[in-house]
C-alpha positions as CSV (number, residue, x, y, z in Angstrom):
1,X,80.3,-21.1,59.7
2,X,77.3,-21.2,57.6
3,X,76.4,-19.6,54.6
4,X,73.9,-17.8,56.4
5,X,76.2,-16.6,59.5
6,X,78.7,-15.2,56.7
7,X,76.3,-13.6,54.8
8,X,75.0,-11.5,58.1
9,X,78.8,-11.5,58.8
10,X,79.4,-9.6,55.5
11,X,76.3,-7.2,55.5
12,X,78.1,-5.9,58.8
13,X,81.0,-5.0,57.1
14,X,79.5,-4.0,54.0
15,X,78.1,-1.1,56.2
16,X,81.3,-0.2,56.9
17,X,82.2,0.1,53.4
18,X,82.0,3.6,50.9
19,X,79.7,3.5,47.7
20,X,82.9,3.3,45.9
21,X,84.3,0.4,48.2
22,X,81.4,-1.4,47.4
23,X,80.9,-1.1,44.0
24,X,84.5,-2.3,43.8
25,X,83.9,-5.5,45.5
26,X,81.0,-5.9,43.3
27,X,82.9,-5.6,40.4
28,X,85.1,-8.0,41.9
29,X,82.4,-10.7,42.2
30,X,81.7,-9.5,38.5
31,X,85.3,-10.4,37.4
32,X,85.4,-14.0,39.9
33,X,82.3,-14.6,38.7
34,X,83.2,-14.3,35.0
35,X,86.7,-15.5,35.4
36,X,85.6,-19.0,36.7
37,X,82.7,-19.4,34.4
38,X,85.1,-19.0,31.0
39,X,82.6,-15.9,30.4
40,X,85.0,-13.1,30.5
41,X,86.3,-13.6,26.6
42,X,84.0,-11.6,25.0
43,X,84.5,-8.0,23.8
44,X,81.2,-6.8,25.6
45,X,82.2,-7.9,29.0
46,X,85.2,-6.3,28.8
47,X,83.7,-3.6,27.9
48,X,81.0,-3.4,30.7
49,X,83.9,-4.1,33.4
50,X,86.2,-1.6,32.2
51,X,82.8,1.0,32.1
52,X,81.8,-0.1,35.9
53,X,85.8,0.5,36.9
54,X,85.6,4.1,35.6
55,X,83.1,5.3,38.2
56,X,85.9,6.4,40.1
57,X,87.2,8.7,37.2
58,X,83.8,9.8,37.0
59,X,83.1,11.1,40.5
60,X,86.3,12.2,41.0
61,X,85.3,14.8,38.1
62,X,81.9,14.7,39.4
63,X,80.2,13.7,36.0
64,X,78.8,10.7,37.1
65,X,75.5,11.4,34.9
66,X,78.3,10.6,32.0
67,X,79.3,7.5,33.6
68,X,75.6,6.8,33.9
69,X,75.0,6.9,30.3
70,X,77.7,5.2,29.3
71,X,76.6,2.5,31.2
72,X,73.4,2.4,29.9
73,X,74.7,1.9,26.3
74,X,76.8,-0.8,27.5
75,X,74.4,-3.0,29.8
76,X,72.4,-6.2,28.3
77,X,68.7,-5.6,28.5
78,X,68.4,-9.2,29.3
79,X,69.9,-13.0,30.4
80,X,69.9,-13.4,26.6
81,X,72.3,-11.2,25.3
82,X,75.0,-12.8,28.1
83,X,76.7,-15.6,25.3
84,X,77.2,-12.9,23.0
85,X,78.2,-10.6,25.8
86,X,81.1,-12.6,27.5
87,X,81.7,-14.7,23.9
88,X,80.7,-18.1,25.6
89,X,78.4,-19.6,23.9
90,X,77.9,-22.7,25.9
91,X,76.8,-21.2,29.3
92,X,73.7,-22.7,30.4
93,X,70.3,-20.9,31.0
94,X,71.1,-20.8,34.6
95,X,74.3,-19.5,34.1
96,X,73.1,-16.8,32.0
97,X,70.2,-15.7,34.3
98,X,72.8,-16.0,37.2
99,X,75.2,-13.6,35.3
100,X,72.5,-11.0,34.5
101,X,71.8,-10.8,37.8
102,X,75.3,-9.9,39.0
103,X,75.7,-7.5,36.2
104,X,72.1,-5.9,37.4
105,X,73.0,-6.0,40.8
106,X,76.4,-4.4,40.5
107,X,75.1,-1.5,38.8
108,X,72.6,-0.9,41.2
109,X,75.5,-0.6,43.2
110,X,76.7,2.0,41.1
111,X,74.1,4.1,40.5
112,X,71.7,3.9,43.7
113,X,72.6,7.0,45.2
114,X,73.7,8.8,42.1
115,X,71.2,11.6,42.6
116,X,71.2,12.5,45.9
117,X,72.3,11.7,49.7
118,X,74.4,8.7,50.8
119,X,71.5,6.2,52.1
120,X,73.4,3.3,52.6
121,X,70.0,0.8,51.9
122,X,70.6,1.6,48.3
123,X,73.8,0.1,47.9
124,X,73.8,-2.2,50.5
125,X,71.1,-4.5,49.5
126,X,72.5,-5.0,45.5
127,X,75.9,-6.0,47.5
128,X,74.2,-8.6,49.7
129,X,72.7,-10.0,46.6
130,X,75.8,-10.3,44.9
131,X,77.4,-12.2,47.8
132,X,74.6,-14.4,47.9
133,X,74.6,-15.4,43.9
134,X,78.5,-15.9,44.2
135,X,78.3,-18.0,47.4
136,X,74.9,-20.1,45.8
137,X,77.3,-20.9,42.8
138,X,80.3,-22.0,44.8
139,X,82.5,-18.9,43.3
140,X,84.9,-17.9,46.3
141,X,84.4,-13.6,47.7
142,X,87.4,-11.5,47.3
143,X,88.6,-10.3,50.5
144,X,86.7,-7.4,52.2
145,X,89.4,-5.8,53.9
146,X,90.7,-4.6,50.7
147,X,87.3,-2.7,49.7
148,X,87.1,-1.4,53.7
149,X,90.0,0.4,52.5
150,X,87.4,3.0,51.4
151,X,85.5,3.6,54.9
152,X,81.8,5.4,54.7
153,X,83.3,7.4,56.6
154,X,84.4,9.3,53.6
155,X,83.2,11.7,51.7
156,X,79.6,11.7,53.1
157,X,79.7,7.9,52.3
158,X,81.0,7.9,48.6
159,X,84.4,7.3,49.4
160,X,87.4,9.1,47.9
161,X,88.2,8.0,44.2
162,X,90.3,5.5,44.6
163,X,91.5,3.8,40.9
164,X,91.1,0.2,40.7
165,X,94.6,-1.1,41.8
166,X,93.9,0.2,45.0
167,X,91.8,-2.3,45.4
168,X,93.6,-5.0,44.1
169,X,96.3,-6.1,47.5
């Protein structure tokens, strides 16, 4: 199968998937992603992953202009800022830009619909992007069945807060 004919594969089940469900996977990605590029040693990453995994705490409370914020503080305002960020200094400009762009994307994710209605377009796109960076750089998906877990179907598409293990097989 091509990259192509999984992609389109994927966007159909991503539609299947809650908000929640797929900022999980995205964060996923995030981890793989950081995980295989030695860029996951830094304080500031650690930081920004654990921030992205408490969106569940945060709409289970529904506070999720806190989670917003707290976000905001954390996030890199550019690719610069990423050797500092994951404490590997020797990731290449592409690498950097690459990372930036997952980070971005993921919390778009996150934070597409936090003002109103499900719309699924919000989400979804930011999830197909970062399937695409992670399959363009040869990092392997998590599995999707585990973030289908948490169907659309739920919650008027936000999913039930589910804590990160959940997610985890």
């Amino acid at each position: 199968m091509s990259d192509e004919q999984i992609l389109n594969r994927l966007a159909t089940l991503i539609d299947q998937m809650s908000i929640w469900g797929r900022l999980a996977f995205g964060i996923t990605c995030l981890e793989r992603l950081c995980a295989a590029w030695s860029a996951n040693q830094g304080e500031g990453i650690r930081k920004v992953l654990s921030q992205f995994w408490s969106f569940w705490l945060f709409s289970k409370e529904r506070r999720l202009d806190l989670w917003e914020e707290a976000c905001d503080a954390l996030l890199p305002e550019d690719f610069h800022e990423m050797p500092s960020l994951t404490g590997n200094l020797s990731l290449s400009w592409s690498q950097q830009m690459v990372l930036h762009a997952v980070i971005e994307n993921v919390w778009l994710i996150g934070s597409g619909n936090l003002y109103g209605g499900f719309r699924s377009e919000f989400t979804r796109e930011p999830t197909i992007k970062v399937i695409s960076l992670l399959q363009n750089h040869g990092i392997e998906l998590p599995d999707v069945q585990l973030f289908l877990k948490s169907p659309v179907s739920e919650s008027n598409g936000w999913g039930e807060p589910h804590p990160p293990d959940y997610f985890r097989g």
